[in-house]
Backbone bond lengths (Angstrom), bond angles and torsions (degrees), N, CA, C in turn:
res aa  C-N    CA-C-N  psi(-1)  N-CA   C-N-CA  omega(-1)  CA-C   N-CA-C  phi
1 X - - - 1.455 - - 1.533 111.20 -
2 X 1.189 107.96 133.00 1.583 103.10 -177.81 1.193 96.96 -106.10
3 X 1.154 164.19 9.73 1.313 138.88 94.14 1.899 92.69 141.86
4 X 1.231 118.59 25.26 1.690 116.55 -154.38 1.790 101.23 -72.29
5 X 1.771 107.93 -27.41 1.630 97.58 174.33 1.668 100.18 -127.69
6 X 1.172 102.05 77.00 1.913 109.70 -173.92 1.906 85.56 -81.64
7 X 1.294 104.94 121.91 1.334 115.11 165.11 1.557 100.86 78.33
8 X 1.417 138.65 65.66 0.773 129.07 -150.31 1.500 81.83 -152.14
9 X 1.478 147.72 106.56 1.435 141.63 178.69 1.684 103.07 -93.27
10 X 1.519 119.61 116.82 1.491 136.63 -163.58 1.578 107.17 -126.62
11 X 1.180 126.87 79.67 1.805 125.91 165.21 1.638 98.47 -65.22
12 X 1.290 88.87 149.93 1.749 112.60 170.39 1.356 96.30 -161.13
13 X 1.780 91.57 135.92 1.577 114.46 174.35 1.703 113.23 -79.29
14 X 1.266 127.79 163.29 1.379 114.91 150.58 1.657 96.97 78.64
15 X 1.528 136.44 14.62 1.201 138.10 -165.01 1.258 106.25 -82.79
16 X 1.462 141.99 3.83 1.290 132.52 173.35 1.693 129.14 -59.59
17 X 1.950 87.95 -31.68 1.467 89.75 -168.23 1.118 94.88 -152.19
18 X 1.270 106.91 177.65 1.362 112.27 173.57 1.296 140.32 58.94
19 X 1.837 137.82 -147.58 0.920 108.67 161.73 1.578 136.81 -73.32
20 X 1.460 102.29 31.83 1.809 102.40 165.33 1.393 92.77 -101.56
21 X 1.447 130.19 -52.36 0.969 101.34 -179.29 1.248 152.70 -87.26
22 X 1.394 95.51 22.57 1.738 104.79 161.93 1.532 120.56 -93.22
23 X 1.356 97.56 -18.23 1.524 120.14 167.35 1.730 110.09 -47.32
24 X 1.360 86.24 -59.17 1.720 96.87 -153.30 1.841 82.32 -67.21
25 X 0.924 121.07 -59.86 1.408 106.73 -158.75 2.025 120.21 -82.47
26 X 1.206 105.51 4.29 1.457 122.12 151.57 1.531 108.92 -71.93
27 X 0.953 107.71 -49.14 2.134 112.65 -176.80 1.444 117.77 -78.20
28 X 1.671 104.61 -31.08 1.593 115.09 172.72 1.389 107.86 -58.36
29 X 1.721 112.53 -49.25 1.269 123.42 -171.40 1.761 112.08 -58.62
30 X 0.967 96.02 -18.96 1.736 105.76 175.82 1.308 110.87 -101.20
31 X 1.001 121.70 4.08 2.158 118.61 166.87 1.489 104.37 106.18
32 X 1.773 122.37 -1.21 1.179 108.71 -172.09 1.942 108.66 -71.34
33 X 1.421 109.84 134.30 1.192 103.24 140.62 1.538 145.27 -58.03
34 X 1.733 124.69 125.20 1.270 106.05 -150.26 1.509 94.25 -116.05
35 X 1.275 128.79 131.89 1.609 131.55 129.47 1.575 125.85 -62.69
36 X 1.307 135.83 99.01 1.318 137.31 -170.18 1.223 88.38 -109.14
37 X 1.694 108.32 131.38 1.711 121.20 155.23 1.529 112.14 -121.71
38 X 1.040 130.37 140.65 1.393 134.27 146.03 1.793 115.77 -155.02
39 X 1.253 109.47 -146.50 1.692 100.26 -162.49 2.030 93.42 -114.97
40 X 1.001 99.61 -5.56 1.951 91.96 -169.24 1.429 83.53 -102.27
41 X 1.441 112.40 126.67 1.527 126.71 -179.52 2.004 108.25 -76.59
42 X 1.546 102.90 -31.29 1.345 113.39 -167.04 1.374 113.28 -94.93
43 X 1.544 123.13 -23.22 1.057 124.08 134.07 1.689 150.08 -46.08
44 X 1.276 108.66 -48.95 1.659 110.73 144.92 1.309 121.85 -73.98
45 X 1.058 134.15 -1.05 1.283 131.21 172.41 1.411 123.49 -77.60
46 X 1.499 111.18 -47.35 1.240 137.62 145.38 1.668 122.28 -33.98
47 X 1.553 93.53 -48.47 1.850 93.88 -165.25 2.037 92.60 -84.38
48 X 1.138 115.76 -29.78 1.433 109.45 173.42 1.587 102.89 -60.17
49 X 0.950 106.62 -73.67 2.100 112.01 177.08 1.725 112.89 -17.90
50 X 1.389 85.68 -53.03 1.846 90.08 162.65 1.558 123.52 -60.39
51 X 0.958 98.28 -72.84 1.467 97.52 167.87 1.416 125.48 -33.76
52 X 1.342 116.81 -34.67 1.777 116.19 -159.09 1.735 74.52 -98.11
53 X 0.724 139.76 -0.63 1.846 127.62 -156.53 1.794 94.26 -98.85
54 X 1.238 97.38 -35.24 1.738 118.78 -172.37 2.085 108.01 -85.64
55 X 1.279 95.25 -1.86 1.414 97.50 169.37 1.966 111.76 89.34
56 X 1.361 113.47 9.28 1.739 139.10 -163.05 1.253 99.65 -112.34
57 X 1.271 114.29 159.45 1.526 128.89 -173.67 1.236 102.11 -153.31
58 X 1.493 93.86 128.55 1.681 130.29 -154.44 1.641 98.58 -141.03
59 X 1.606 108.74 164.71 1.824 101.53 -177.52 1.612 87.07 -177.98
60 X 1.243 121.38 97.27 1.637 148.11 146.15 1.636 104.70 -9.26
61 X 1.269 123.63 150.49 1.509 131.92 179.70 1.648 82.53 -163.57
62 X 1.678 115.47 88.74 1.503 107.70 159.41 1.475 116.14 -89.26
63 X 1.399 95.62 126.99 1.443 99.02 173.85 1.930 106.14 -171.80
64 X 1.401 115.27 -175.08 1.528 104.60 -167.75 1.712 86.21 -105.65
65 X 1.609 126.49 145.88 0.992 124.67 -179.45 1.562 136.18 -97.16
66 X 1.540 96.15 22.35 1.379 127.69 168.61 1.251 107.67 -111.32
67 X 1.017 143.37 38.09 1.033 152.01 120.57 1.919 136.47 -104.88
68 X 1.221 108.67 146.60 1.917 97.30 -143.57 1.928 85.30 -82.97
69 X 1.248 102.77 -23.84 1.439 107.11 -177.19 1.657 108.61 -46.89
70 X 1.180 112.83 -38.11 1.254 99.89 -168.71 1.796 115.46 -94.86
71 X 1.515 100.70 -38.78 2.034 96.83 162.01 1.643 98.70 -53.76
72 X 1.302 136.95 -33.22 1.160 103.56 176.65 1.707 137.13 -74.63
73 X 1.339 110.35 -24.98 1.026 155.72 163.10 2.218 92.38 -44.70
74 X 1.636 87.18 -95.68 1.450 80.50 -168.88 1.594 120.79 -41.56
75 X 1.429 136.67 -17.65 0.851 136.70 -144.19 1.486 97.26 -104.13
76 X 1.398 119.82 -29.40 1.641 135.99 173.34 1.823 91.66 -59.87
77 X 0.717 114.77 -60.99 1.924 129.79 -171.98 1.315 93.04 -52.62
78 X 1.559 138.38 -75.80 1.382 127.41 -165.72 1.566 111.88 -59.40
79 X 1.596 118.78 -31.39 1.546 88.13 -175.60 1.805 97.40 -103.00
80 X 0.968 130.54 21.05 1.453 136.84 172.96 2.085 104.07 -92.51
81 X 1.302 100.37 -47.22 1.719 110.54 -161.78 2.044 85.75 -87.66
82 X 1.643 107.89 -32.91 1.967 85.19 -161.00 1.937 85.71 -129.14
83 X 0.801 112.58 -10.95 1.686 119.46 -175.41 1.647 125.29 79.36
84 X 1.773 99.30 14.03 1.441 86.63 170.88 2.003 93.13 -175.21
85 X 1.495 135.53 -166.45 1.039 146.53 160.34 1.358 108.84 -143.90
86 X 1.316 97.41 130.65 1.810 127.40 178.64 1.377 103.68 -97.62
87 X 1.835 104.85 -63.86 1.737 89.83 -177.50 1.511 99.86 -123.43
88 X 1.514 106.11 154.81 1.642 132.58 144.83 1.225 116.63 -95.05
89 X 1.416 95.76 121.94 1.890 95.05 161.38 1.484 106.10 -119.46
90 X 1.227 135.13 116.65 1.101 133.49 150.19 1.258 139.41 -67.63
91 X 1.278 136.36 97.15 1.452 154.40 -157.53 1.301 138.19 -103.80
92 X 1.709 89.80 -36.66 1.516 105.24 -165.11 1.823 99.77 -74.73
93 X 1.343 104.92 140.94 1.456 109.46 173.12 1.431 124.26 -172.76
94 X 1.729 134.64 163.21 1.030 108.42 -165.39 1.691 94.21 -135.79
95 X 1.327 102.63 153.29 1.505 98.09 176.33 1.551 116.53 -130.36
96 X 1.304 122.33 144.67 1.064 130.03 -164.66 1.665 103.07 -135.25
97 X 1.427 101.77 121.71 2.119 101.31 -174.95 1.199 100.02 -126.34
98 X 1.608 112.15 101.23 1.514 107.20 171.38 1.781 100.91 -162.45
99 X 1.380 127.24 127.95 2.001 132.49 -179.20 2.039 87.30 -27.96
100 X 0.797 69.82 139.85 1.898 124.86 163.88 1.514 85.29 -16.99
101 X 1.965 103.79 -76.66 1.275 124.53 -154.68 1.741 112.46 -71.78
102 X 1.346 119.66 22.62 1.413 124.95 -155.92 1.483 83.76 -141.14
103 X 1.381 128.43 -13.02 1.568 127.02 -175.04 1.116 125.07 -80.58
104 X 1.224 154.07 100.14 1.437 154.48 -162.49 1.546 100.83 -90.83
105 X 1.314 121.26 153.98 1.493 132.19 -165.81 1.999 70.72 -80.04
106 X 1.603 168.32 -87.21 1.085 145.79 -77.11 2.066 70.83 -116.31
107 X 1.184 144.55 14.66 0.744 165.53 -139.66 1.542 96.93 -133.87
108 X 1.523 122.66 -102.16 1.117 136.04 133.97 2.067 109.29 14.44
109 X 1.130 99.93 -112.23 1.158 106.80 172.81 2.218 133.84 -17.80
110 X 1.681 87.09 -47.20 1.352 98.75 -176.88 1.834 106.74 -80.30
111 X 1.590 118.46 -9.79 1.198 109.47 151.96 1.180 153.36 -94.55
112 X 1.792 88.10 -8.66 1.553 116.12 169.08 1.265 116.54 -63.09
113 X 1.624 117.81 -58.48 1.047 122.09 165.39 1.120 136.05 -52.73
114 X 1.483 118.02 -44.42 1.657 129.33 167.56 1.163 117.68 -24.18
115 X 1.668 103.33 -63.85 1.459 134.31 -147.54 1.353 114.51 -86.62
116 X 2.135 107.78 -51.80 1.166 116.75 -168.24 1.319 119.34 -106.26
117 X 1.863 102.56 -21.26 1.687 105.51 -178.61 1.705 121.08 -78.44
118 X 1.457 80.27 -38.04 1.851 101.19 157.72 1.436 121.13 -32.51
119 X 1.184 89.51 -64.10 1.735 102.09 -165.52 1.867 107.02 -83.70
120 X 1.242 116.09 -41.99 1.765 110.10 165.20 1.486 110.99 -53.61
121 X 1.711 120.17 -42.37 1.414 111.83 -166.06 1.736 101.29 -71.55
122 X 0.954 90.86 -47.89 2.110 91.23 -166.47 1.577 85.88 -55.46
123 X 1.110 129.05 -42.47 2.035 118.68 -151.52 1.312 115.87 -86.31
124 X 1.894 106.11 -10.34 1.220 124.11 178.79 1.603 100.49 -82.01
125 X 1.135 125.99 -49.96 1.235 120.70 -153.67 1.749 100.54 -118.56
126 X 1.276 107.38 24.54 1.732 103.01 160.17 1.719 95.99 -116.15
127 X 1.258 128.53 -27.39 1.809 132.42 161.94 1.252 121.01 -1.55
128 X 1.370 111.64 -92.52 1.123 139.73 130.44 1.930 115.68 25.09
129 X 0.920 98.79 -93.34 1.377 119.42 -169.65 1.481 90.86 -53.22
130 X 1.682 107.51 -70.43 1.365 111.62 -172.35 1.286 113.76 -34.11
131 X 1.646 97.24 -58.01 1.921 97.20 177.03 1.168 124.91 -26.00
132 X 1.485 117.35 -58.32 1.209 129.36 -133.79 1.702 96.29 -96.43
133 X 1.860 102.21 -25.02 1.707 86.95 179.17 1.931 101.23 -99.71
134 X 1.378 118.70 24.68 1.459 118.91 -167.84 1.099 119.94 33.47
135 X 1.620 127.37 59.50 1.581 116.17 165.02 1.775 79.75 -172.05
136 X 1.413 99.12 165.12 1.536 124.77 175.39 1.237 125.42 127.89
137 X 1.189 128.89 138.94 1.337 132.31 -173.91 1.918 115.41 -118.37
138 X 1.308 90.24 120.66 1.941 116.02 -177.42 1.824 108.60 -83.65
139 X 0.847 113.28 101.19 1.341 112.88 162.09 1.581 122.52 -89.83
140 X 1.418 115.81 163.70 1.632 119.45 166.37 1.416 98.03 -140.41
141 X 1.180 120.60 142.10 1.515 140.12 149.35 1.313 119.19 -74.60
142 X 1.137 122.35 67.75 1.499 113.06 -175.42 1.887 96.90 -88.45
143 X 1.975 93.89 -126.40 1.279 88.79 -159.10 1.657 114.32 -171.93
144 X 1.045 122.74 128.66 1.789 120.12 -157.93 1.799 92.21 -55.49
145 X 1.424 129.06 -6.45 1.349 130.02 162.77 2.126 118.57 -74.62
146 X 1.535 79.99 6.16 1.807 81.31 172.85 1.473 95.68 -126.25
147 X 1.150 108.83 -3.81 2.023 103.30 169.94 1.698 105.26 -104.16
148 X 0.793 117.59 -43.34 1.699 118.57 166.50 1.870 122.65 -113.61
149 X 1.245 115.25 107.63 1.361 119.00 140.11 1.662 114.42 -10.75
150 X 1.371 124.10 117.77 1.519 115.61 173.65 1.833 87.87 -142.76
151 X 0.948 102.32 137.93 2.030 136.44 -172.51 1.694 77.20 -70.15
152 X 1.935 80.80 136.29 2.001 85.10 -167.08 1.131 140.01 113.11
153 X 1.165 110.93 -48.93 1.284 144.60 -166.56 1.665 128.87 -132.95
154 X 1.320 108.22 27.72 1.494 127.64 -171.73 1.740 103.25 -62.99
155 X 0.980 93.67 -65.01 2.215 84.23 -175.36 1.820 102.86 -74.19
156 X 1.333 117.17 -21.87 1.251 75.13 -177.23 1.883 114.99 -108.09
157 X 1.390 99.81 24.85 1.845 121.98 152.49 1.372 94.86 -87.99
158 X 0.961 137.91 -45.12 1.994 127.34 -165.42 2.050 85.15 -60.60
159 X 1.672 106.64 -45.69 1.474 86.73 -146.55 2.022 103.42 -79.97
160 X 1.565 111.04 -13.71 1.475 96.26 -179.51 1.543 107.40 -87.56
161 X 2.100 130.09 -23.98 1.549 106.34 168.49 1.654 100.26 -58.01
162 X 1.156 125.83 -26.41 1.344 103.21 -174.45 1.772 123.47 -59.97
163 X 1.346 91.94 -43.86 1.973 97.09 160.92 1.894 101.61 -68.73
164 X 0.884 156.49 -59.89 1.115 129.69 162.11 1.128 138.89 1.79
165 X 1.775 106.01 -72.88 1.488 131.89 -170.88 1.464 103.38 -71.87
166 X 1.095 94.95 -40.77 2.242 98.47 -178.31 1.631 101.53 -74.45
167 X 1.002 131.27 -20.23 1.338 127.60 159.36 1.221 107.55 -72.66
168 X 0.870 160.06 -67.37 1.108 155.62 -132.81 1.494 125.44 -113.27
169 X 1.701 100.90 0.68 1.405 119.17 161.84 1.623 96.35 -96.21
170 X 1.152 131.26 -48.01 1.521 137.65 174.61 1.468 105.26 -55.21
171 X 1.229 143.47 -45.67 1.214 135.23 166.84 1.126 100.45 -36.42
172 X 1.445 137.73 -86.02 1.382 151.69 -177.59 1.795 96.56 -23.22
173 X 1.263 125.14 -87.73 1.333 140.77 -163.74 1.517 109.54 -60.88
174 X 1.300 130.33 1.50 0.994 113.58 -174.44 1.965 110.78 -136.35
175 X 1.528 98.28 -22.19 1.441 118.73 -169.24 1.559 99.00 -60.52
176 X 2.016 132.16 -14.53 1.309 105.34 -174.99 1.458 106.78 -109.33
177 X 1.369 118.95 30.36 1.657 153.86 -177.23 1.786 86.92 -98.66
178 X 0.821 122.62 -39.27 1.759 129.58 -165.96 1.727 102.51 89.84
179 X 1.133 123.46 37.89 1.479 120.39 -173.71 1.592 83.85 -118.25
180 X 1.396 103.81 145.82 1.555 155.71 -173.10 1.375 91.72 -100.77
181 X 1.564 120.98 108.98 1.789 114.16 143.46 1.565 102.46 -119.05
182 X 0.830 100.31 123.13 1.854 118.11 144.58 1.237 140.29 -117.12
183 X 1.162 118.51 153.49 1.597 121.11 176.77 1.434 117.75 -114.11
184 X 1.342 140.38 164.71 1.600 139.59 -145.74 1.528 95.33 -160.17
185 X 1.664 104.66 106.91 1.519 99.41 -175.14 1.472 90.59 -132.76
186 X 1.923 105.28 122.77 1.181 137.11 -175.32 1.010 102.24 -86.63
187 X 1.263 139.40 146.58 1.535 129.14 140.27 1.686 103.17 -75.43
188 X 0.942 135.84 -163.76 1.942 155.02 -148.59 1.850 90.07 -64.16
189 X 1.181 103.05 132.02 1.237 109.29 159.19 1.559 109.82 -152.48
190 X 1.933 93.22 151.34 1.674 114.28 -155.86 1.360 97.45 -66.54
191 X 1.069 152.28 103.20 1.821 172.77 126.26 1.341 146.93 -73.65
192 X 0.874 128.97 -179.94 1.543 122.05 144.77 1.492 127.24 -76.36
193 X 1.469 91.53 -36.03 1.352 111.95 -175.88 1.515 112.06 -72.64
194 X 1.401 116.92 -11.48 1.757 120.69 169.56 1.171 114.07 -47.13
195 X 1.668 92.60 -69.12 1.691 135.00 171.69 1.344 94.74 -16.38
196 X 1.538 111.56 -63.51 1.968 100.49 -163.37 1.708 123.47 52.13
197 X 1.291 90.67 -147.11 2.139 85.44 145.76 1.874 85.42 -159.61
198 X 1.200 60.13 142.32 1.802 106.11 -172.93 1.303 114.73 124.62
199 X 1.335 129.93 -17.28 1.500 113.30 167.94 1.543 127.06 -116.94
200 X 1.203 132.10 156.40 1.112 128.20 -165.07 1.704 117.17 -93.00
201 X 0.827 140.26 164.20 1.282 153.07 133.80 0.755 116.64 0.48
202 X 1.532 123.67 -84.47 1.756 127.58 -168.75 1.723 101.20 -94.43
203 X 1.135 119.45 24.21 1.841 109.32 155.16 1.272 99.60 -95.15
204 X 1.610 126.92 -56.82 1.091 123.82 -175.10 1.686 97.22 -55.07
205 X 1.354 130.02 -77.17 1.738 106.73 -149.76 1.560 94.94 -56.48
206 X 1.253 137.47 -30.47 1.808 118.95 -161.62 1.881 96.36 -78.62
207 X 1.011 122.25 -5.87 1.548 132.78 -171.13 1.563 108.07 -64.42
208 X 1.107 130.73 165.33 1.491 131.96 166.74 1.616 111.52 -116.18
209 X 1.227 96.32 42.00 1.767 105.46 166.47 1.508 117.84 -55.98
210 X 1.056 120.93 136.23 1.440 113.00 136.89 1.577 119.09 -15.99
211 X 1.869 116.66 146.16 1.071 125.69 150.50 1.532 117.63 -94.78
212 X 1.486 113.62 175.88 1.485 103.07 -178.51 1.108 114.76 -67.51
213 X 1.842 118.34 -43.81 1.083 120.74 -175.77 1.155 121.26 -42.92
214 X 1.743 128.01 -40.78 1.462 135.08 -174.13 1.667 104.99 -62.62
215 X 1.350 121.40 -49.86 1.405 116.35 153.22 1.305 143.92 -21.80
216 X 2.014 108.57 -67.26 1.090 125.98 158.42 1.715 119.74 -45.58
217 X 1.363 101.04 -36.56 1.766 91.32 -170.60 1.730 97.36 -76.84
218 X 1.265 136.72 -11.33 1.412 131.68 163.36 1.599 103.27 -79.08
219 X 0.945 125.97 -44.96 1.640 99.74 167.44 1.200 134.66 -98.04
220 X 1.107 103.11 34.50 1.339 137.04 155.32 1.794 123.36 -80.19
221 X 1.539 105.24 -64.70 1.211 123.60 156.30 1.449 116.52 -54.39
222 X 1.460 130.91 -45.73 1.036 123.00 -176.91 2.005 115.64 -64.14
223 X 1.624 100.07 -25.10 1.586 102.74 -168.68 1.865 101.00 -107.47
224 X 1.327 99.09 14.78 1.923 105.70 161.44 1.061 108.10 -117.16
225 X 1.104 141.70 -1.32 1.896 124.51 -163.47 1.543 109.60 -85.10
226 X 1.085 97.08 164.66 1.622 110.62 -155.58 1.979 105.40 -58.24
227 X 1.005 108.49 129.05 1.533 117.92 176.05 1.471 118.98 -17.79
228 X 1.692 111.03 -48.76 1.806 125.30 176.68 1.233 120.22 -88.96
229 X 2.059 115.85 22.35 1.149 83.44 -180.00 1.684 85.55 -159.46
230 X 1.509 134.38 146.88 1.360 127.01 -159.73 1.759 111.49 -130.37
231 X 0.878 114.38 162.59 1.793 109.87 -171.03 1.507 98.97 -88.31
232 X 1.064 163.59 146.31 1.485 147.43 150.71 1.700 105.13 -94.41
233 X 1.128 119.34 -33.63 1.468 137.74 -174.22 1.325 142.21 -136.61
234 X 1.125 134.77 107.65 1.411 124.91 -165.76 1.639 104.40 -123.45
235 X 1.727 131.30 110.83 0.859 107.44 -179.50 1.550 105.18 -117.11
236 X 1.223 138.77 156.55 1.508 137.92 -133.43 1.782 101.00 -161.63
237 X 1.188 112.10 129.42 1.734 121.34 177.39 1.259 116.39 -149.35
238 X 1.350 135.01 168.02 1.337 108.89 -149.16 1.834 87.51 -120.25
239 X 1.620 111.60 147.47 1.463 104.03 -174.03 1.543 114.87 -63.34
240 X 1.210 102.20 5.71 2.081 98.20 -165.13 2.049 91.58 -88.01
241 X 1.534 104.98 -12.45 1.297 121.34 176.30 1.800 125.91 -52.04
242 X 1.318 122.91 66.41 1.548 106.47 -173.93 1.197 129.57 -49.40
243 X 1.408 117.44 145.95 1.238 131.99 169.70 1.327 127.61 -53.03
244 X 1.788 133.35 133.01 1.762 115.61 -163.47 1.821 93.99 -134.35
């Protein structure tokens, strides 16, 4: 461990898989203390086991992250288990790829919430703290589907510019607190979370997506950079990606 956030207390939503969990254990590997939440109990259980195996200290918050019960919840645990929070990453999210006319409002809804209730509840109630100790840095995982419109995929582009725009109004409102927000927009990465519904299995692995790790090493960078100076945006595509 080279030690770049030794004592450094870091929650991330959505930490079961994917790019949280390459997250959590890119930041572990650097001394961060981790809060991991998501909804599979045996899955974080596992990714903590790793962590403690690697000599890091990590501590599970199962619960669904559309619900405020549980950002409140995890947030009792980080300053109870480490006594305070430095970073948020918001992660957890759901995607759904299918025309407009194939979209059901329970459809609708389950990405609103995924995407946007997720990410207001955790940012609402980690604020706060940050405020009050003036320093910390807010991340979002959004998605090159909140920088470009793509046919298909209409609500769930409405729901990542919406993590965009709340970043980037929170930058403003929060940056003279000494808090850091940024947002992290991937193009396609190999997941579960690719999958969504509408795509299959073997498009995503034969695909030239992004891995998580390539992700993780941007929020990575985003939760080391130098004290005077903050990421607002990171947008990311994978080179197997042609040029138009």
């Amino acid at each position: 461990m080279s030690q770049k956030l030794a004592g450094s207390v870091c929650m991330i939503t959505g930490a079961s898989a994917g790019i949280g969990r390459a997250s959590a254990l890119a930041l572990a590997n650097e001394g961060a203390y981790l809060v991991l939440t998501a909804r599979r109990q045996h899955r974080l259980d596992e990714l903590v086991e790793t962590i403690h195996s690697t000599g890091g200290r990590a501590v599970a918050v199962v619960g669904d992250a559309r619900e405020e019960e549980t950002a409140i919840r995890a947030m009792t645990v980080a300053q109870e288990r480490f006594g305070t929070l430095n970073i948020l990453i918001n992660n957890v999210g759901v995607g759904n790829y299918k025309p407009l006319t194939a979209t059901s409002a329970q459809d609708y809804d389950e990405m609103m919430d995924g995407n946007v209730r997720s990410t207001f509840l955790f940012t609402r109630h980690a604020a706060p703290l940050m405020i009050k100790q003036q320093s910390g840095t807010i991340l979002i995982i959004s998605s090159m589907a909140g920088i470009y419109g793509f046919a298909g995929e209409a609500v769930y582009c409405a729901t990542k510019f919406a993590q965009v725009g709340f970043a980037q109004a929170l930058d403003k409102e929060l940056h003279p607190y000494g808090i850091k927000v940024g947002v992290i927009c991937p193009g396609g990465v190999k997941t579960e979370f690719a999958l969504g519904k509408g795509r299959t299995e073997e498009s995503v692995a034969q695909s030239g997506m992004l891995d998580p790790e390539d992700v993780a090493g941007a929020v990575l960078l985003a939760c080391t950079q130098s004290p005077h100076s903050r990421i607002i945006e990171i947008q990311m595509r994978p080179m197997a990606e042609p040029l138009t």
